[in-house]
C-alpha positions in Angstrom: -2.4 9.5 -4.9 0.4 7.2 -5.7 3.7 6.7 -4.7 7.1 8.8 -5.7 9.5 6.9 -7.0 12.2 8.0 -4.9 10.5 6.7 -1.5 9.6 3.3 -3.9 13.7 3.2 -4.0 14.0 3.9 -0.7 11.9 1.5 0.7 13.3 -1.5 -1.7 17.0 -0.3 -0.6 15.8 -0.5 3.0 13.8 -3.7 2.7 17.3 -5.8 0.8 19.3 -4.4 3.7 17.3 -5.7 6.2 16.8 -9.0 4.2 21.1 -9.0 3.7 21.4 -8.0 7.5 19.1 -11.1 8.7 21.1 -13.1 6.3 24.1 -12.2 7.6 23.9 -12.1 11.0 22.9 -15.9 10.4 25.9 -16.6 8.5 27.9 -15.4 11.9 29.8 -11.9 12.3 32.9 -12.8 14.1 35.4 -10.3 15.0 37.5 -7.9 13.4 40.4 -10.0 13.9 38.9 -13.0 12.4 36.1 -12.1 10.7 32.6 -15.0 9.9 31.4 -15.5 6.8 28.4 -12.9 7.5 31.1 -10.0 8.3 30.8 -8.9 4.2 27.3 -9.3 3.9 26.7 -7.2 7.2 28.6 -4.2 5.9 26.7 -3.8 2.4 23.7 -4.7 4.2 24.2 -1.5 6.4 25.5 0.5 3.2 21.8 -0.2 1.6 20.2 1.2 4.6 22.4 4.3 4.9 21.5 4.8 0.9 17.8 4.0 1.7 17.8 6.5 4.4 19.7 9.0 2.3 17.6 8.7 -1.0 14.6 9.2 1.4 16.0 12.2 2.9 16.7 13.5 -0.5 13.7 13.2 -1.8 12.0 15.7 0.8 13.6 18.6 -0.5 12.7 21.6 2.3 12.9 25.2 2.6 14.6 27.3 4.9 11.2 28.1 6.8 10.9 24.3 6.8 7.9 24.1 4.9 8.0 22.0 1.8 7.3 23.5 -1.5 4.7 22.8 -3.7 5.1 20.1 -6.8 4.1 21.5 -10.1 3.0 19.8 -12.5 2.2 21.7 -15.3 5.7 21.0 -16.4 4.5 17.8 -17.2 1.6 18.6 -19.2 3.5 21.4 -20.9 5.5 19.3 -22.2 2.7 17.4 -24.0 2.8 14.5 -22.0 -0.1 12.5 -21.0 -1.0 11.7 -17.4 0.7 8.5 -16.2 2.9 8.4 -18.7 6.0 10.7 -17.4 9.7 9.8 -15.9 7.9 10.1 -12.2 5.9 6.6 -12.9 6.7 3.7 -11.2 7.3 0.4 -12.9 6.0 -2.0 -10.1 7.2 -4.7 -12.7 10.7 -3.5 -13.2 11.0 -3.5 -9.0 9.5 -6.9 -8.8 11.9 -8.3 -11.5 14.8 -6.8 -9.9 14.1 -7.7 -6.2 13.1 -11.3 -7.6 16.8 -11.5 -9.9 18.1 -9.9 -6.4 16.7 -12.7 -4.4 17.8 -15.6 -6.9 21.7 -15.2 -5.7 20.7 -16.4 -2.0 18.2 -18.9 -3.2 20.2 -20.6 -5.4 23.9 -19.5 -4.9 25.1 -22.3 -2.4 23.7 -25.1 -5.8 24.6 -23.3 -8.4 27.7 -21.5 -7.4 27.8 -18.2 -5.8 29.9 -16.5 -9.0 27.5 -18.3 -11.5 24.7 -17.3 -9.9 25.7 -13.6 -9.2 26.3 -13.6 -13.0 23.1 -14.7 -14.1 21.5 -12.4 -11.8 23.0 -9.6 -13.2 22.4 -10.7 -16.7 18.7 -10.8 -15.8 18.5 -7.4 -13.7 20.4 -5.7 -16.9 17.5 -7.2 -19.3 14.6 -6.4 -17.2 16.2 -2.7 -16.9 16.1 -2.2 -20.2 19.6 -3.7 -22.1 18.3 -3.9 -25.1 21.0 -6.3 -26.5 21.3 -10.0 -24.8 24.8 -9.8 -26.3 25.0 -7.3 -23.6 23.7 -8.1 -21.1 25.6 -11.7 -20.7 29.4 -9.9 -21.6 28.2 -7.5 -18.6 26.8 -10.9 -16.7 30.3 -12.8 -17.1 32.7 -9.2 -16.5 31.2 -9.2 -13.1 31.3 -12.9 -12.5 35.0 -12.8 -13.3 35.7 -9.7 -11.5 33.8 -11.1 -8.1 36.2 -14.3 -8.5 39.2 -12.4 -9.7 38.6 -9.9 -6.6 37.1 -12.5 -3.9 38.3 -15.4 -4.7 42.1 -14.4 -6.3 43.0 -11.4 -4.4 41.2 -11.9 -1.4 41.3 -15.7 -0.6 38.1 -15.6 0.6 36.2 -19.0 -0.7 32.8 -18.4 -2.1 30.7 -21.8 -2.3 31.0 -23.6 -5.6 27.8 -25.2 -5.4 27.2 -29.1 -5.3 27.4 -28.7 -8.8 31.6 -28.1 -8.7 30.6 -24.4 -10.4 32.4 -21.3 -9.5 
């Protein structure tokens, strides 16, 4: 028996929210009138939970009887593909990239530069999800760096760590 991907999603959704929430409530909440540096983190820490929960709840589709119906799979084979080799399979090495890009902002992002490292982050989650084109990849990379300073950093006055290395 192996795993749908759906609870796969759900359960790495729930697991980063837990991770961000830990993280956060480290950095230090505050109040809403004077909010810590945790108070951002918290709320899309909760946000990957609620999706977690909700991809989870979508992917037990149920009946009006409550009973869940049966998966065919002869859809599968009809359509002359082999077995373990359809849309439904998990790619454990996809996840593991991901999670591990995921897990370089907070494990590098106070040296490097929070903007920097989101943007290589991104870079490397876009590659290992299939961007075919580097080219790509970094323009998406260093839209989304710019946007996170233009938005947090501009708009917001809200100071992101540069790093010891004086980076963004």
């Amino acid at each position: 028996m192996s795993a749908k991907p759906d609870v796969i999603a759900a359960g790495s959704l729930l697991v980063l929210g837990l991770l961000y929430g830990a993280l956060a409530l480290g950095e230090g909440l505050g109040t809403m009138a004077d909010s810590g540096a945790g108070f951002f983190p918290f709320v899309v820490a909760l946000v990957l939970v609620a999706a977690s929960v909700t991809v989870l709840l979508q992917s037990h589709p149920r009946t009006p009887g409550g009973v869940t119906p049966p998966e065919d799979d002869a859809e599968d084979v009809a359509d002359g593909e082999a077995a373990g080799e359809g849309d439904g399979d998990v790619r454990w090495w996809r996840i593991a990239g991901v999670l591990a890009a995921a897990l370089l902002v907070p494990a590098v992002g106070d040296t490097v530069g929070m903007v920097v490292t989101l943007a290589i982050s991104l870079v490397l989650m876009a590659k290992i999800m299939g961007v075919s084109r580097w080219i790509n990849a970094v323009i998406f990379g260093l839209a989304f760096g710019a946007a996170t300073w233009l938005i947090f950093v501009r708009w917001l006055s809200v100071p992101l760590p540069s790093g010891t290395l004086g980076l963004f």
